[in-house]
N, C-alpha and C positions, 0 to 999 in steps of 0.2 A: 504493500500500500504506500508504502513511504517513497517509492519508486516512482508510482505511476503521481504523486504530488510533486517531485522533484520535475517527471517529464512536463507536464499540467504548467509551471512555476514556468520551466524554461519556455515553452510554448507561448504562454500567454505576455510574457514579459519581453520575448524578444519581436511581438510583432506591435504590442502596445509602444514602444520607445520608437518606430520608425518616424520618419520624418511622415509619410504616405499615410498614415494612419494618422497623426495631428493633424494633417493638411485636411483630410476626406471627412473628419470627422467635423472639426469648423466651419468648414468652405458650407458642406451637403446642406447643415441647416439654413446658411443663409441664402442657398442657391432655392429652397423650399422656401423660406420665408418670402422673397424679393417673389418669386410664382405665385403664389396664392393670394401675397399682398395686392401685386395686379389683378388678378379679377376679383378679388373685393373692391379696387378700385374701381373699376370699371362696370363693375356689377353696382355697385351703389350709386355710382356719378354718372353713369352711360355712356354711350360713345357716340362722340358727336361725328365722325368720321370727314372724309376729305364734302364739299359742297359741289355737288355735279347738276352743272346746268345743264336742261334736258330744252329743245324745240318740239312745239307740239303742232302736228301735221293734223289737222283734222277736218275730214270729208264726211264724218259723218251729222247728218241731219236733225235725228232723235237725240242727240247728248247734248244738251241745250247746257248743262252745267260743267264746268270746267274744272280740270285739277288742281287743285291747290299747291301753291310751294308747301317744304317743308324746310326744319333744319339743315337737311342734307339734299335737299332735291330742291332744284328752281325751275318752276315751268311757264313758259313761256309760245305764248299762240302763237305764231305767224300766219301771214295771207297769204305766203309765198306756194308755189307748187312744192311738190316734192322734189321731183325735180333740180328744181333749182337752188332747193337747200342741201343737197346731194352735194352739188356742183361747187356751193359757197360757203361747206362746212368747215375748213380748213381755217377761212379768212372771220367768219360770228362771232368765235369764243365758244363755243357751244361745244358741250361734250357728245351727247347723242341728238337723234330726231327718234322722234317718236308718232310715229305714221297712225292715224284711227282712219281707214276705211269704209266708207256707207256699209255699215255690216248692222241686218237684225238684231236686237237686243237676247233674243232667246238663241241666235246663233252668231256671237261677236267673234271670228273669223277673219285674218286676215295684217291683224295687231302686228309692226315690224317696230324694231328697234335698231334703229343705224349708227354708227360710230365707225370713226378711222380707229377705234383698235373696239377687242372683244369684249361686251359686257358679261363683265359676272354673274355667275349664279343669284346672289344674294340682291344684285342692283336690279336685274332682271323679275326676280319672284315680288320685290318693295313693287314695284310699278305695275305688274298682274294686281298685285292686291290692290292697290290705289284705282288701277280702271274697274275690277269687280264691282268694289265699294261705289263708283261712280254708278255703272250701271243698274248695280240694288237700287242706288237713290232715284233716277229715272222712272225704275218699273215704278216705284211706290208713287210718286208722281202723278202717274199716267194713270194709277189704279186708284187714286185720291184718297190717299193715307199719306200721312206726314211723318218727318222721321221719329218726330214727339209722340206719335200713337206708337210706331213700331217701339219705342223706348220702353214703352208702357207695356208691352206685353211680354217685354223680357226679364228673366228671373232666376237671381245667383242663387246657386245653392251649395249650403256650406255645409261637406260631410264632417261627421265629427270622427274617425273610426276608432275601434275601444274593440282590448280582446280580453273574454273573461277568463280571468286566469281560475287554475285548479280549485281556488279556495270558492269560486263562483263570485268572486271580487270582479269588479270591472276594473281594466286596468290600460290607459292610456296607450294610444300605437300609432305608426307610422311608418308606412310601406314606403315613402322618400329618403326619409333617415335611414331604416333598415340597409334598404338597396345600397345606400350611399360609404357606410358603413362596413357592409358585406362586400363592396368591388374592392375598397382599399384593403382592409383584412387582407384579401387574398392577394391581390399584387404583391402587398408588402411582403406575405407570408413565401408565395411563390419566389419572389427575388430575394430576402433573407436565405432560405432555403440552398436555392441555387451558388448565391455566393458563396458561402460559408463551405458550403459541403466541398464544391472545384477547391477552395483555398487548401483545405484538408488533400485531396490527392495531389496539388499542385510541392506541398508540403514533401508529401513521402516521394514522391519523383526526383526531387531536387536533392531530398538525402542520401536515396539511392544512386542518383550520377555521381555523386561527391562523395561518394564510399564512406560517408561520415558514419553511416548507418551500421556497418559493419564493427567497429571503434563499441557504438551504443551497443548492437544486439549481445558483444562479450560482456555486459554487467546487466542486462535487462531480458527479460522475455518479451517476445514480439508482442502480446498480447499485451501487456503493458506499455509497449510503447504504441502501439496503436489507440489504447485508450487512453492514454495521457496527452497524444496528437489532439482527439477527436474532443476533451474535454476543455483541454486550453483553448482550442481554435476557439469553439462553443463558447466561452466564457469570454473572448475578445467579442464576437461579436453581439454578446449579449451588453458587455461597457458600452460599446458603441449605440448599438440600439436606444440605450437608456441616455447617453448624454446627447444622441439627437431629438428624442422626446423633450428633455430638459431646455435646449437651447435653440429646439423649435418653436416653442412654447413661448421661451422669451421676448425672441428676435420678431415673432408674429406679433407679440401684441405692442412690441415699438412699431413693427410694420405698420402696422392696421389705423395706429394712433396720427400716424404722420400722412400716413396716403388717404386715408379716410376724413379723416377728421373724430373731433373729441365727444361729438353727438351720436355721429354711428357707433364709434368704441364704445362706447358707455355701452351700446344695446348690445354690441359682439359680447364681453364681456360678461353682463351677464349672463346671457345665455348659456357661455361656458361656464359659469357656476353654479347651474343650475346642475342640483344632484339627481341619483336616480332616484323616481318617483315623488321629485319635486319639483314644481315650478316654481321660477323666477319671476318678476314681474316682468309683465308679457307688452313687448315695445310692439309698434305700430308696421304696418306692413310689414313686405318681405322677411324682415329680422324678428318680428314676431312671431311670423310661420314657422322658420327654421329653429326659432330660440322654443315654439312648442314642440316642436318633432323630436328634437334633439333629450328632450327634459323628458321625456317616457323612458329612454335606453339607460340600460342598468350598467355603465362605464367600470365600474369594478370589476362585475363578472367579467363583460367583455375584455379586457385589460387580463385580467388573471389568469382570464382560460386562451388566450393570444401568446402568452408569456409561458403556458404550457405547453401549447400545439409547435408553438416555436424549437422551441428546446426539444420536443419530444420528435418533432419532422427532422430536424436537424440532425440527431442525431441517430437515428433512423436510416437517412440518406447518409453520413457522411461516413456511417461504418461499409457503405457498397462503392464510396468512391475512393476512401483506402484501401479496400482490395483493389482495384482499378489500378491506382497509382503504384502499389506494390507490385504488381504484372507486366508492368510497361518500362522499358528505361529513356522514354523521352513521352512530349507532352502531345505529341503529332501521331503519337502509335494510340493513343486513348481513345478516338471516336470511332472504335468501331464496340467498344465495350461499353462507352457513354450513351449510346440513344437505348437499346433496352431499360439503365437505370432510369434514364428523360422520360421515357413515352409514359408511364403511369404519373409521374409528375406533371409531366405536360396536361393529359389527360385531366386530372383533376381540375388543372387551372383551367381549363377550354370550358368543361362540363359544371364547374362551379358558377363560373360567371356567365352564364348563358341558360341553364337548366335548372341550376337551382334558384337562383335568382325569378326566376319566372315561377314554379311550382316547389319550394321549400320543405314542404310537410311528403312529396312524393316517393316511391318507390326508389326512383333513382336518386335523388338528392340523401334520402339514408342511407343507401350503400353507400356511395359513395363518402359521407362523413361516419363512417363505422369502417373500414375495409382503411389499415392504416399507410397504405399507398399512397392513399388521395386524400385520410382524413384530415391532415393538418390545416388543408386550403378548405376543403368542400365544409369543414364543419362551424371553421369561423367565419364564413361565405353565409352559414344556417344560423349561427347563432343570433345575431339583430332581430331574426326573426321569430326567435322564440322556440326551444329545443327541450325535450321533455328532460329532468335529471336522468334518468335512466338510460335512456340514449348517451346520454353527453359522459358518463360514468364506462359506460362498455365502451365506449370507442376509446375514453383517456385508456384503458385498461387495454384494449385489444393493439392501442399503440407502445405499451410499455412491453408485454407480449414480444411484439412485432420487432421493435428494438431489439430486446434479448438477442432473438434468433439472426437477427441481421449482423448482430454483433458475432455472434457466435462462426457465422458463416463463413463471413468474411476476416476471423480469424485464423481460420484454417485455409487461407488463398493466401494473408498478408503473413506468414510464418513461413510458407513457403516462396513466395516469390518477391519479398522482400531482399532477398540472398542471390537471386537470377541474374545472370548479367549477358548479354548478348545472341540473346535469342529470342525469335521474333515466336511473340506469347499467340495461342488461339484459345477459345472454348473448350475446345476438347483438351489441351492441355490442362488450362483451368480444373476443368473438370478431374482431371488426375489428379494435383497435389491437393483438392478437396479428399478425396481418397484415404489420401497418404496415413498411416497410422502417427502419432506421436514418437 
């Protein structure tokens, strides 16, 4: 034991002191803070975007009402043909022409949008909706309704949704939050995962080219130093993990304070201190929604059982990427032994955030967070959503299981072909020194 904390000590201490790891650990929050601060920015204050003067061509008869400018759009009649505002778009100023047609109201047909270069998506679909809305106004017109009647018959309705929990308690929910909640879980979960586990084989390759390995395995057993790899890596990225939280946390809310302003923050703010099954007082639009959706989710559990799946995915995967790296003596011979460990990894993240996200409580989103392949991503993908104890209890357990034997497995690959040197590894050799007796 004293062994595998000495391996553990050296592991974790010689990748915490790199320059690469102060720099990644610093920079990443603020490169996350400075992103999110912009579309809070932006989200709160709106985008006013560049002002695109549009010429309006119009033949037709029936549209006796005109488009209005906006912020970002200037529209402007002319008497000219098309023709000749074709001919004289270079020299107007004008960004586009916008051509209306003698075209039926029930079949409007024929709508062009001209420019010396290509209108966008997003500029194209603003001006559909601007002629719709024009033509709405027409019909109602013609049919002698006003839009103050049409006003009149329309009617918000605001779902409240509430899931009774076990005790028959009504209990506050939100399928926004949840989803929103659930995609990041799993990205993170999935890119933690990934990193950490490559670090771990990238680790036993580099010891193995550099015969250092050899030097260790005379005072240590493989098994040990492969769990001492696999527990220090885990443990760097678990520091890291937690002082991006910490100094995400920070750097966001000086973000939020500076690019927003001291009135929005106030309402971000609370929202994030609103506990689970508490609300905060509830600020006015959009940040009231969110500051409600947000204030139903139980952040500890979530947090707790993240901090499990974490740890327990990780180490899961990065006992099958040490045998990997023990098999191989350079980093270019690894992908063909890499996509079998990927594809059930992969797998989960594709099927978490696609499947389960859609139907949570289903047949597949179960398997998939019980079966410890997939359930690291798939179950905190399920959790916002609300997961039975019993469930959440067999899968921690069917992963700690899972663990074991991965450990155990790829003990018996990294004992042996940690010692290999110049022969090109396949399966089926694999498969022999799994064999081998002690």
């Amino acid at each position: 034991m004293n062994k595998i904390l000495l391996i553990i000590q050296r592991e974790y201490l010689s990748r915490v002191k790199k320059k690469s790891f102060i720099v990644m650990t610093l920079l990443t929050p603020l490169i996350i803070a400075i992103f999110y601060g912009i579309i809070i920015y932006f989200s709160v204050k709106g985008v006013n975007g560049t002002f695109t003067k549009v010429a309006v061509i119009n033949e037709n008869k029936t549209l006796t009402e005109q488009l209005k400018s906006t912020p970002t759009f200037g529209y402007t009649y002319e008497n000219k043909s098309l023709a000749q505002m074709k001919a004289d778009l270079g020299k107007t100023g004008y960004d586009y022409i916008l051509y209306l047609p003698d075209f039926k109201l029930d079949n409007p047909t024929g709508v062009q949008i001209l420019g010396t270069k290509q209108a966008g998506l997003t500029l194209s679909g603003r001006i559909s909706s601007q002629i719709e809305n024009l033509i709405r106004n027409q019909k109602l017109k013609d049919s002698g309704l006003t839009q103050a009647d049409v006003d009149k018959l329309k009617s918000d309705v605001d779902i409240s949704v509430k899931k009774i929990g076990e005790t028959g308690k009504e209990e506050d929910s939100s399928a926004g939050a949840a989803t929103i909640i659930a995609y990041v879980s799993g990205v993170i979960m999935f890119m933690f995962i990934l990193l950490y586990g490559i670090q771990v084989m990238r680790g036993v390759i580099e010891e193995k080219t550099s015969r250092i390995i050899e030097v260790m395995i005379s005072s240590v057993k493989p098994f040990q130093l492969m769990m001492g790899k696999i527990i220090g890596i885990a443990l760097v990225g678990l520091t890291q993990f937690i002082l991006w939280i910490v100094l995400t946390a920070s750097i966001s809310t000086v973000a939020v304070k500076v690019l927003v302003g001291k009135e929005e923050a106030k309402q971000i703010s609370s929202m994030q201190a609103a506990g689970p099954g508490k609300q905060a007082v509830q600020a006015a639009g959009p940040i009231g929604d969110i500051q409600k959706s947000l204030a139903s989710l139980n952040f500890p559990k979530i947090i707790s059982v993240f901090f499990f799946f974490f740890i327990g995915g990780y180490l899961f995967y990065s006992a099958l990427y040490a045998a990997i790296g023990s098999a191989v003596d350079s980093e270019t011979e690894t992908q063909q032994f890499m996509m079998p460990v990927m594809m059930p990894l992969l797998l989960g993240y594709a099927l978490s955030l696609s499947v389960v996200t859609t139907d949570p409580y289903g047949n597949i989103a179960f398997w998939l967070s019980i079966i410890p392949f997939t359930s690291p991503i798939a179950m905190m993908v399920r959790l916002p959503y609300g997961v039975p104890d019993w469930q959440l209890a067999l899968s921690m357990l069917l992963l700690i299981v899972g663990f074991i034997g991965t450990v155990w497995m790829a003990s018996r690959i990294y004992r042996v072909g940690i010692l290999m040197y110049g022969k090109k590894t396949s399966f089926k050799e694999i498969l022999k020194w799994f064999s081998y007796r002690n």
